[in-house]
C-alpha positions in Angstrom: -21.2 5.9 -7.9 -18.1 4.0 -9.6 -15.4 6.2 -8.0 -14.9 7.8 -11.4 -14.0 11.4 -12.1 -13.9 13.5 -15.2 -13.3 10.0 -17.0 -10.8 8.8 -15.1 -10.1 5.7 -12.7 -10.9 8.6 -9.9 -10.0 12.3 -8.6 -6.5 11.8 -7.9 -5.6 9.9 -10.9 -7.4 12.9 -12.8 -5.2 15.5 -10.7 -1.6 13.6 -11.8 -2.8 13.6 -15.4 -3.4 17.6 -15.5 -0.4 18.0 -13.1 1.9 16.4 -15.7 0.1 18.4 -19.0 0.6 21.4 -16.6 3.5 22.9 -17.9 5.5 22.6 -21.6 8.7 21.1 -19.4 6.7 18.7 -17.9 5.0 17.3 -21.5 8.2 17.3 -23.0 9.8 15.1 -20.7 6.8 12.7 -20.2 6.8 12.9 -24.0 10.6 11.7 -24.2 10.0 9.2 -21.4 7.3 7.4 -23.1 8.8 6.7 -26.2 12.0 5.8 -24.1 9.5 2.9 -22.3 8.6 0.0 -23.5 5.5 -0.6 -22.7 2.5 1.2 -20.9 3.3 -1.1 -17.3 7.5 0.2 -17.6 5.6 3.8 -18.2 3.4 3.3 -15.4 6.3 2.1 -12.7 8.3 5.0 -13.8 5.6 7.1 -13.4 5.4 6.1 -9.9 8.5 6.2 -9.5 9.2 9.5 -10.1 6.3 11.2 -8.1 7.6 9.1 -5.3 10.5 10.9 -5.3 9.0 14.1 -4.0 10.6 15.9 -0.9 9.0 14.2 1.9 8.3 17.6 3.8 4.1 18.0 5.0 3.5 18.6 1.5 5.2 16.1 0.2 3.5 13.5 2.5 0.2 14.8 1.8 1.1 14.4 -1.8 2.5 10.8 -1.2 -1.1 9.8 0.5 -2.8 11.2 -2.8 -0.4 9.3 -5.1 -0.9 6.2 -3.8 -5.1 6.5 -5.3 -3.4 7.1 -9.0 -3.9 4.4 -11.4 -0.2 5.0 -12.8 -0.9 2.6 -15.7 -4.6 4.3 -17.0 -2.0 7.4 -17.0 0.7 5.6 -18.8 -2.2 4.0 -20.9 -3.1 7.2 -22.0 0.2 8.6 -23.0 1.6 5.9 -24.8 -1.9 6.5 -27.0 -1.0 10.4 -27.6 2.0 9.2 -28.7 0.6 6.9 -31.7 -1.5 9.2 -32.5 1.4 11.7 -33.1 
């Protein structure tokens, strides 16, 4: 098995990508963000960034382990092609 899931680099990269289409808030200011970057790396380290920034309560620490698996950049990758396409 390649570690991949649904398409993606693996589970917890696939779980940030739904978590950030979740909600019309969240798409709007990923939306905004990624025309605001550069290029699909700045995306990606902001990307990180911000998720890093969660509360660090049990949740939050739980959440930190799982972000570290993310590929931030196949993420960024992906939303700076939505954005081409329009």
């Amino acid at each position: 098995m390649d570690g991949k899931y649904n398409g993606w680099a693996n589970y917890e990269t696939w779980l940030a990508k739904l978590w950030i289409d979740n909600d019309q808030g969240s798409q709007e200011y990923w939306a905004e963000t990624t025309r605001m970057c550069d290029d699909a790396r700045e995306l990606a380290r902001e990307l990180e960034r911000q998720c890093q920034n969660f509360p660090m309560r049990s949740i939050g620490i739980l959440l930190l382990s799982a972000f570290r698996s993310v590929d931030w950049y196949e993420i960024a990758l992906a939303l700076k092609e939505a954005e081409k396409e329009g």
